[in-house]
C-alpha positions as YAML, in Angstrom:
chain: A
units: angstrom
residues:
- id: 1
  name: UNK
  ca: [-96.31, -60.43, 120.98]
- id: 2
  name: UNK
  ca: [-94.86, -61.13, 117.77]
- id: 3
  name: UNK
  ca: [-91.52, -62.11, 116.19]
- id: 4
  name: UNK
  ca: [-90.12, -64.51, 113.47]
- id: 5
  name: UNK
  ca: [-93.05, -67.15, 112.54]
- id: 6
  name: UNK
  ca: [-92.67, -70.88, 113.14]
- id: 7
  name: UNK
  ca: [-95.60, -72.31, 112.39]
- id: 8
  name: UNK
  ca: [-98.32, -71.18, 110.10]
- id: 9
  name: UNK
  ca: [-101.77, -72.39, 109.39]
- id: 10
  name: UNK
  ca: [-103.66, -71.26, 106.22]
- id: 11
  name: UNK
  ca: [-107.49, -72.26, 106.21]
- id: 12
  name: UNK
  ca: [-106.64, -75.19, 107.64]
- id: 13
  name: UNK
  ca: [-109.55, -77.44, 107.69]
- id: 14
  name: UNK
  ca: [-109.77, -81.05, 109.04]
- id: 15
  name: UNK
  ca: [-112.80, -83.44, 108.48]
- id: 16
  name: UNK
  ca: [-113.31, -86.60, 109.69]
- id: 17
  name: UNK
  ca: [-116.18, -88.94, 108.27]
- id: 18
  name: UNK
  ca: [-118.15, -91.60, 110.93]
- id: 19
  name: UNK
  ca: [-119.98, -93.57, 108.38]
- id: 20
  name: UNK
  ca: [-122.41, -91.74, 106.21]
- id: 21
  name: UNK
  ca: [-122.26, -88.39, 108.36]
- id: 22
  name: UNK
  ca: [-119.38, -85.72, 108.63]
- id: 23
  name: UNK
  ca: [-117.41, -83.81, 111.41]
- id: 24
  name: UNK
  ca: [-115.94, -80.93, 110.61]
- id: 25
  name: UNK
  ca: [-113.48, -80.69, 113.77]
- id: 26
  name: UNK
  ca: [-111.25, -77.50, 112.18]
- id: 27
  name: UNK
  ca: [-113.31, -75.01, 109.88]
- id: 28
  name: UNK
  ca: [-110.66, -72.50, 108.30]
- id: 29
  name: UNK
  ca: [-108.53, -71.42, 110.93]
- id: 30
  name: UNK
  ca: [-105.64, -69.31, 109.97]
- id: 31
  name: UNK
  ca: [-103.14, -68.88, 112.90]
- id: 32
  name: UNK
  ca: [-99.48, -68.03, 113.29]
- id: 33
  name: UNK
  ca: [-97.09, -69.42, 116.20]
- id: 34
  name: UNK
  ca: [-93.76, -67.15, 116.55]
- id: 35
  name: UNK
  ca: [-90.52, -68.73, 117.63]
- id: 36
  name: UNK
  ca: [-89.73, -68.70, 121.53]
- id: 37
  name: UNK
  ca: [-93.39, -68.50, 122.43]
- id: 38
  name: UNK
  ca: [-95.95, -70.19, 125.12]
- id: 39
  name: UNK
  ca: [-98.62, -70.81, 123.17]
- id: 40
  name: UNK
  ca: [-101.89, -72.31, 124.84]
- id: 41
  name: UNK
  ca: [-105.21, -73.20, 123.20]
- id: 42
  name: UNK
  ca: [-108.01, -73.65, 124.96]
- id: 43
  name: UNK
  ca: [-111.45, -74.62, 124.49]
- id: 44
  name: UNK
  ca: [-114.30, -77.11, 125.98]
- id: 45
  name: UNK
  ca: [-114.77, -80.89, 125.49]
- id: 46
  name: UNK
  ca: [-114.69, -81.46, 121.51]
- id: 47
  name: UNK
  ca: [-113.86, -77.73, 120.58]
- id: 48
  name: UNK
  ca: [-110.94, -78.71, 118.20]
- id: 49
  name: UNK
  ca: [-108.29, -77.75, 120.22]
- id: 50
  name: UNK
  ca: [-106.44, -81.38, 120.05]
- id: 51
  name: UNK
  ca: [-107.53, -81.66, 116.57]
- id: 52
  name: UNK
  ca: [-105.68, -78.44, 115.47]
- id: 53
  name: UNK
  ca: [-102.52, -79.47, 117.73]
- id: 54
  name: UNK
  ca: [-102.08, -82.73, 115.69]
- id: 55
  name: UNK
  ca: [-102.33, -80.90, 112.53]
- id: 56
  name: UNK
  ca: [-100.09, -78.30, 113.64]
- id: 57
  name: UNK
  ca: [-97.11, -80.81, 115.00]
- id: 58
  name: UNK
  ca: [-97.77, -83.13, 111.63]
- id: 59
  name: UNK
  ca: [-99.07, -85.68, 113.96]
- id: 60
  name: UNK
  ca: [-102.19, -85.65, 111.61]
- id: 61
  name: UNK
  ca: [-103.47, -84.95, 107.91]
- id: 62
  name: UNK
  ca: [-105.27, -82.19, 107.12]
- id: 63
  name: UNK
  ca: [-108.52, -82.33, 105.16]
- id: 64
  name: UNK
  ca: [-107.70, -78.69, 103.35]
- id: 65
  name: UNK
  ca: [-105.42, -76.30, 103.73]
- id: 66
  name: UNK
  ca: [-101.77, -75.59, 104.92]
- id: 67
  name: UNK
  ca: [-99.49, -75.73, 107.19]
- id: 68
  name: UNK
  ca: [-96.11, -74.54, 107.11]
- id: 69
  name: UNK
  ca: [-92.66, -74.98, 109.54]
- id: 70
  name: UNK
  ca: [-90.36, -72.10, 108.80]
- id: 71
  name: UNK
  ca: [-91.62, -71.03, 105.36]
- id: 72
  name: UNK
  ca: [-91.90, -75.11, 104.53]
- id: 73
  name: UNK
  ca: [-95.14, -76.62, 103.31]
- id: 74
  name: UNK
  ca: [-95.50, -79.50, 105.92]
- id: 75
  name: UNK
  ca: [-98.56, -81.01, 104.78]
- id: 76
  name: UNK
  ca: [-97.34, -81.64, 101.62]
- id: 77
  name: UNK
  ca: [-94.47, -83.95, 102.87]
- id: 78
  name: UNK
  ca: [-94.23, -87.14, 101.97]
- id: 79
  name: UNK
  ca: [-94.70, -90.25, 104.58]
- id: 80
  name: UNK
  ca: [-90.41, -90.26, 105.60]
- id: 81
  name: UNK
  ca: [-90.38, -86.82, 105.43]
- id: 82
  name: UNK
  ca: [-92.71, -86.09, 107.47]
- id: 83
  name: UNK
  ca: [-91.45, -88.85, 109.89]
- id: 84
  name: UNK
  ca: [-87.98, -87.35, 109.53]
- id: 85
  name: UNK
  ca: [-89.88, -83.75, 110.41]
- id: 86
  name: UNK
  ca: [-91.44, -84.90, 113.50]
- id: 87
  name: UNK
  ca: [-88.30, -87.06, 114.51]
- id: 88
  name: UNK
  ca: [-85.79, -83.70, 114.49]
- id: 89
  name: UNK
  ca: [-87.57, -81.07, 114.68]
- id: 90
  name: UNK
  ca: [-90.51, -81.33, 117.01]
- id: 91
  name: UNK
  ca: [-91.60, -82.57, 120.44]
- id: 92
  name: UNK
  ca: [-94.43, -84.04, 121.84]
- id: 93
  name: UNK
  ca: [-95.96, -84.54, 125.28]
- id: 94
  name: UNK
  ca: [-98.79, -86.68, 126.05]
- id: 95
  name: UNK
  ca: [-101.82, -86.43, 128.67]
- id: 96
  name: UNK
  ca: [-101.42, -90.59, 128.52]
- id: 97
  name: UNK
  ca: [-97.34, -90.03, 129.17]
- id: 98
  name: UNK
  ca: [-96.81, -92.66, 127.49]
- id: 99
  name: UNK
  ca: [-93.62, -93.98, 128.18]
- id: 100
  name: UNK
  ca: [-92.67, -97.79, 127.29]
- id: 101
  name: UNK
  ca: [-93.85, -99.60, 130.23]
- id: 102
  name: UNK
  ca: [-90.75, -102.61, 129.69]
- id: 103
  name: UNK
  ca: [-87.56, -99.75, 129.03]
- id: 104
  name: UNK
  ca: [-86.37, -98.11, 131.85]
- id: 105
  name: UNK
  ca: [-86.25, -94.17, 132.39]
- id: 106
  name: UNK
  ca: [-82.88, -93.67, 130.65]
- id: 107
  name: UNK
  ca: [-84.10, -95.82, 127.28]
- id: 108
  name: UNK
  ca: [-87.18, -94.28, 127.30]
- id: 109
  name: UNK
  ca: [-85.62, -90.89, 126.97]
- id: 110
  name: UNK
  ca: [-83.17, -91.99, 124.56]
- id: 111
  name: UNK
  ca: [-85.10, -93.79, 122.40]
- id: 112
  name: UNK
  ca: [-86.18, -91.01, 120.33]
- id: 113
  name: UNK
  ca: [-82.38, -90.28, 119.57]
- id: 114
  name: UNK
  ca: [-81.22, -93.55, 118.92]
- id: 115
  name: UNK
  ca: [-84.67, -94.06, 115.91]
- id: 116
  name: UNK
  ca: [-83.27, -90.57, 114.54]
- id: 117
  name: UNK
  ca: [-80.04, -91.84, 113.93]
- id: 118
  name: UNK
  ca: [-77.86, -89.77, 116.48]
- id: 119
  name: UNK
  ca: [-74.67, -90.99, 118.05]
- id: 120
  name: UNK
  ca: [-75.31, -93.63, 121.45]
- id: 121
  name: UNK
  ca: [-73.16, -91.69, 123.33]
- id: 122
  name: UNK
  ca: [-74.36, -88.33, 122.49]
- id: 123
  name: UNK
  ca: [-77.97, -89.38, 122.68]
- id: 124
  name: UNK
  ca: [-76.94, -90.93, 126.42]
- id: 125
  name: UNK
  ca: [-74.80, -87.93, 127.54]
- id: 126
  name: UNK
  ca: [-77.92, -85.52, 126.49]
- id: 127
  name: UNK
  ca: [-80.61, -87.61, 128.31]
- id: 128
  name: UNK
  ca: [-78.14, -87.40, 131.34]
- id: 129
  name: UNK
  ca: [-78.20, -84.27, 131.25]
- id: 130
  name: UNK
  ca: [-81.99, -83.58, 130.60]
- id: 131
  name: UNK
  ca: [-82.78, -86.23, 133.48]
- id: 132
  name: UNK
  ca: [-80.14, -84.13, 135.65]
- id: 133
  name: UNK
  ca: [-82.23, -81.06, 135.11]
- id: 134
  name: UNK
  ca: [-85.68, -82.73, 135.70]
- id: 135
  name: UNK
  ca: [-84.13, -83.37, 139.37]
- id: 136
  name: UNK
  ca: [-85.02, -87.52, 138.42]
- id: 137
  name: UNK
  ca: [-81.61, -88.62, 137.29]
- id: 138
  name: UNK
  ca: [-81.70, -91.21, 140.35]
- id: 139
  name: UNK
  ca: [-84.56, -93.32, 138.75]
- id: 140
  name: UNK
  ca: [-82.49, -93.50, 135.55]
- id: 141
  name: UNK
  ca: [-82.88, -97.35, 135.63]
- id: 142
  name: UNK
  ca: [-85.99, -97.82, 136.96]
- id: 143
  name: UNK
  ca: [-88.89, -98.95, 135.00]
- id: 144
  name: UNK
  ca: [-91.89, -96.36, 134.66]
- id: 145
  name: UNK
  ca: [-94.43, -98.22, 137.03]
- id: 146
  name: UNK
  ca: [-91.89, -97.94, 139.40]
- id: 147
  name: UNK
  ca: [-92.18, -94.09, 139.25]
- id: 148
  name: UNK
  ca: [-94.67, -91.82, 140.07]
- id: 149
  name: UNK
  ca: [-96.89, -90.22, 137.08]
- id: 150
  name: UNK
  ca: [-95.14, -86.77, 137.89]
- id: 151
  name: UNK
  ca: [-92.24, -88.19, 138.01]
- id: 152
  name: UNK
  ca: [-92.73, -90.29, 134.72]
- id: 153
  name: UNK
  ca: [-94.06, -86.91, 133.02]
- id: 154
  name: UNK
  ca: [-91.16, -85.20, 133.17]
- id: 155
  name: UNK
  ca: [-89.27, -87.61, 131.63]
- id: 156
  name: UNK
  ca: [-91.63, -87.80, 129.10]
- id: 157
  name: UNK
  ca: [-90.89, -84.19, 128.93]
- id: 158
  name: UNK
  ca: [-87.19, -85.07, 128.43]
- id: 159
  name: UNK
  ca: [-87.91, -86.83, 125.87]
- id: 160
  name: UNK
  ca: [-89.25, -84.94, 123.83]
- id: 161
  name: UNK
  ca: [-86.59, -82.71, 124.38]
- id: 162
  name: UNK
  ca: [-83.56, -85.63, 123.70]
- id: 163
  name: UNK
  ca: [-83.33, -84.11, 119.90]
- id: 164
  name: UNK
  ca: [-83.14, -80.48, 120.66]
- id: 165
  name: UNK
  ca: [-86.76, -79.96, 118.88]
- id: 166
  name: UNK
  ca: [-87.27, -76.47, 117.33]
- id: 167
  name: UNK
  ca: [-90.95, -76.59, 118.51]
- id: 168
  name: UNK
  ca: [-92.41, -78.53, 121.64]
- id: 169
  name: UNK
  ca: [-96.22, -79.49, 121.42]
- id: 170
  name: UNK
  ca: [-97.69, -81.17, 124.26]
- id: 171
  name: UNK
  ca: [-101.57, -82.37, 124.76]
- id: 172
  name: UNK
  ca: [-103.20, -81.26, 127.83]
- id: 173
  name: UNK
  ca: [-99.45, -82.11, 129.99]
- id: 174
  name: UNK
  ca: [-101.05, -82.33, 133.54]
- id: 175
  name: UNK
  ca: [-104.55, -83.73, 133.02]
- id: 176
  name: UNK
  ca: [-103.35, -87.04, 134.49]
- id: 177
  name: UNK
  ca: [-101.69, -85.33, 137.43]
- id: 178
  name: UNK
  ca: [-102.27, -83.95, 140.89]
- id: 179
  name: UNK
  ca: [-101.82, -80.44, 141.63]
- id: 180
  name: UNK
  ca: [-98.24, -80.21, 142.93]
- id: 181
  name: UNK
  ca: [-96.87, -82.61, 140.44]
- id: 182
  name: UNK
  ca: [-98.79, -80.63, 137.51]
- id: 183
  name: UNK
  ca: [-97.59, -77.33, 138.95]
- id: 184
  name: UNK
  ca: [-94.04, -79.06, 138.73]
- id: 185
  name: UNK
  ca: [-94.40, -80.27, 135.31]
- id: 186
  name: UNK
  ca: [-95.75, -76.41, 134.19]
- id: 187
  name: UNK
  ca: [-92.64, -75.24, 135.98]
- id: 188
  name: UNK
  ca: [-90.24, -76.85, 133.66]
- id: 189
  name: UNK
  ca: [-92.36, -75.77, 130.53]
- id: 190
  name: UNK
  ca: [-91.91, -72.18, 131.74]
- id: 191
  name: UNK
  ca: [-88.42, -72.71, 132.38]
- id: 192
  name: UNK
  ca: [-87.69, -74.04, 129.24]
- id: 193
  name: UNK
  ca: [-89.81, -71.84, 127.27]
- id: 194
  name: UNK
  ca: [-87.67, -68.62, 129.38]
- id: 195
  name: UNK
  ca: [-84.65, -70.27, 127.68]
- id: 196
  name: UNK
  ca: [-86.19, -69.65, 124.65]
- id: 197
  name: UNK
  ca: [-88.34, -73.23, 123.73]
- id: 198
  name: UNK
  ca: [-91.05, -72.89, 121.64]
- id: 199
  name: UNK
  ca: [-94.07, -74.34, 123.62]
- id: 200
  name: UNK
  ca: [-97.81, -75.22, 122.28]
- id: 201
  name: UNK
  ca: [-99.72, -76.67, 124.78]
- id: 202
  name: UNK
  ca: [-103.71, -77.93, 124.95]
- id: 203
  name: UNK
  ca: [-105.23, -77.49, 128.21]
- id: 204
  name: UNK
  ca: [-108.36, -76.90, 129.60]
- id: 205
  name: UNK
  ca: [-106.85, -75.68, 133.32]
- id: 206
  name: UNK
  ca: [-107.04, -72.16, 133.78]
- id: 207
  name: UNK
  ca: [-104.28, -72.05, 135.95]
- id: 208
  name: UNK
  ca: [-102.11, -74.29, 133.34]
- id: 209
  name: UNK
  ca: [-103.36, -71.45, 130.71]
- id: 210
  name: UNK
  ca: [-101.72, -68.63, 132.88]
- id: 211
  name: UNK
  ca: [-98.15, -69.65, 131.63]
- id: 212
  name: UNK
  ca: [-99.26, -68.39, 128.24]
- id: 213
  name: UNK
  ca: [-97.77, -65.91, 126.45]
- id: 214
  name: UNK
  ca: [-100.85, -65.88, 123.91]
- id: 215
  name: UNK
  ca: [-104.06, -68.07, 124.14]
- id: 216
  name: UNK
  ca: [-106.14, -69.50, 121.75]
- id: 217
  name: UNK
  ca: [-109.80, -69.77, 122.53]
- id: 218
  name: UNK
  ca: [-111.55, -72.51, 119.75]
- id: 219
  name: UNK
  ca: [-115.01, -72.80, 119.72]
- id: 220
  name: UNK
  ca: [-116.94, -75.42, 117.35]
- id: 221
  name: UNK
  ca: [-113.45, -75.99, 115.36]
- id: 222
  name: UNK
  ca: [-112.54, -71.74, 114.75]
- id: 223
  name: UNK
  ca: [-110.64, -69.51, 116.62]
- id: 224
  name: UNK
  ca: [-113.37, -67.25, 118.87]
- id: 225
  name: UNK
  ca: [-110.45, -65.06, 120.37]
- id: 226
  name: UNK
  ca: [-107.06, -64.61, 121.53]
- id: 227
  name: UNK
  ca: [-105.52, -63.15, 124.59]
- id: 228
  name: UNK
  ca: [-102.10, -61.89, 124.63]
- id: 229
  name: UNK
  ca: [-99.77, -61.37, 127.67]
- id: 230
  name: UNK
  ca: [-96.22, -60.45, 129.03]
- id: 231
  name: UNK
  ca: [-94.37, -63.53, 130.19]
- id: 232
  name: UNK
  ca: [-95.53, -65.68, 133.13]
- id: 233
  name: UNK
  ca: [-95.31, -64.49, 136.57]
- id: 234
  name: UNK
  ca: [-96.24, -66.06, 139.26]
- id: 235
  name: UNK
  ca: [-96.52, -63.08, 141.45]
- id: 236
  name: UNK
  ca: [-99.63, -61.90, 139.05]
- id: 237
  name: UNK
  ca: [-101.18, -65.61, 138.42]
- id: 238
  name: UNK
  ca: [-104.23, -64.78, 140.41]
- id: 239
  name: UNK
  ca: [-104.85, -61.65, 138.33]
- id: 240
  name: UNK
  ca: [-104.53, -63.30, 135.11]
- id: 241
  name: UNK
  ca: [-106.62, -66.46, 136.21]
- id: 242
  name: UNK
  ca: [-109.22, -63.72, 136.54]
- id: 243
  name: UNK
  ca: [-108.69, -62.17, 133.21]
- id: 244
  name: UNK
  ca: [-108.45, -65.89, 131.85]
- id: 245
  name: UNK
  ca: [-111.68, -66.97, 133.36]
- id: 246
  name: UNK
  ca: [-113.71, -64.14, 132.60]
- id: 247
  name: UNK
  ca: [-112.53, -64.25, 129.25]
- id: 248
  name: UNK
  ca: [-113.05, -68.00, 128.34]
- id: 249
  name: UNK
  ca: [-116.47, -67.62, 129.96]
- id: 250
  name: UNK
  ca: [-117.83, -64.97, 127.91]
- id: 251
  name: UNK
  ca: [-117.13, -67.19, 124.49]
- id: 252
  name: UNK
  ca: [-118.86, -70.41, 125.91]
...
């Protein structure tokens, strides 16, 4: 696949220091991520792969190298534009959810409007609407512990949708849930990303890594391959878990 470019890394490189000793968690990995793709990166337990999402989304500093949004040089915004940055343009999805435990559904969708300065009734009418589509409008005014955690992930999925974010990046999405509510929660990534969403997402699931339209295998903080596909199917999943699997196990 291939297309216009949203997001480019140039030898990005990010190190983080633990007293007197080093760890280099991404080692010059030049990527690109093209608008209206499912993107998935994959790799074990301490690979990189939620290192290089942070960088990626602006979520974190890089050590060396670049990243850019469109032809911008991200890394070298400063601190409010960079918050403004990941306030309009991107999304982000948690394994933790991370909703605020004392708002209710509704303000914890539309809280990421109202701190970007939108219009309250714009910002209400659009979480409405996303809530609407994520079938949970009913528990609009219920708190999150009185919600289920799929049910609470896809309103953390609405979100990060509330400010119509060029790019969504979300960390490992359905590691927190069970199978039916993470097949849910992959549904509405897929439908989303059909609409034409940019999606990265971290997993470690081979079956959450068949929604991919190209894969990202990273291995000790460096890309060790990349698989490419047609878009997601569900007729063919068991085929491509196969191709997945075999692939991913060959590079560990």
């Amino acid at each position: 696949m291939s297309g216009t470019v949203i997001i480019r890394a140039q030898n990005l490189c990010k190190t983080y220091n633990a007293g007197s000793e080093q760890h280099h968690a991404i080692r010059n990995i030049d990527l690109e991520i093209y608008e209206g793709e499912f993107t998935v990166i994959m790799g074990n337990s301490g690979s990189g792969k939620s290192s290089l999402l942070y960088l990626l989304s602006g979520l974190d500093n890089v050590s060396a190298g670049e990243v850019y949004f469109r032809e911008q040089r991200i890394d070298a915004y400063s601190e409010q534009e960079m918050s403004d940055f990941r306030a309009k343009r991107i999304g982000y999805i948690y394994q933790s959810i991370n909703l605020v435990p004392d708002l209710s559904i509704m303000d914890n969708v539309s809280l990421p409007g109202y701190i970007a300065g939108y219009k309250k009734n714009k910002v209400k009418a659009k979480a409405n609407e996303l809530l609407r589509s994520m079938g949970i409008d009913s528990l609009n005014n219920r708190l999150p512990s009185q919600t289920s955690g799929g049910q609470q992930q896809r309103a953390a999925i609405a979100r990060a949708l509330i400010n119509s974010p060029d790019i969504i990046f979300a960390d490992e999405p359905t590691g927190s849930l069970n199978y039916d509510h993470g097949k849910a929660v992959l549904d509405i990534l897929s439908g989303i990303n059909r609409q034409g969403q940019s999606v990265v997402m971290v997993t470690h699931d081979i079956k959450a890594a068949c929604r991919a339209d190209r894969l990202f295998y990273i291995r000790d903080g460096k890309i060790g391959g990349i698989l490419e596909f047609e878009k997601y199917d569900a007729n063919h999943s068991q085929e491509r878990e196969a191709l997945i699997f075999s692939f991913v196990s060959g590079k560990e």
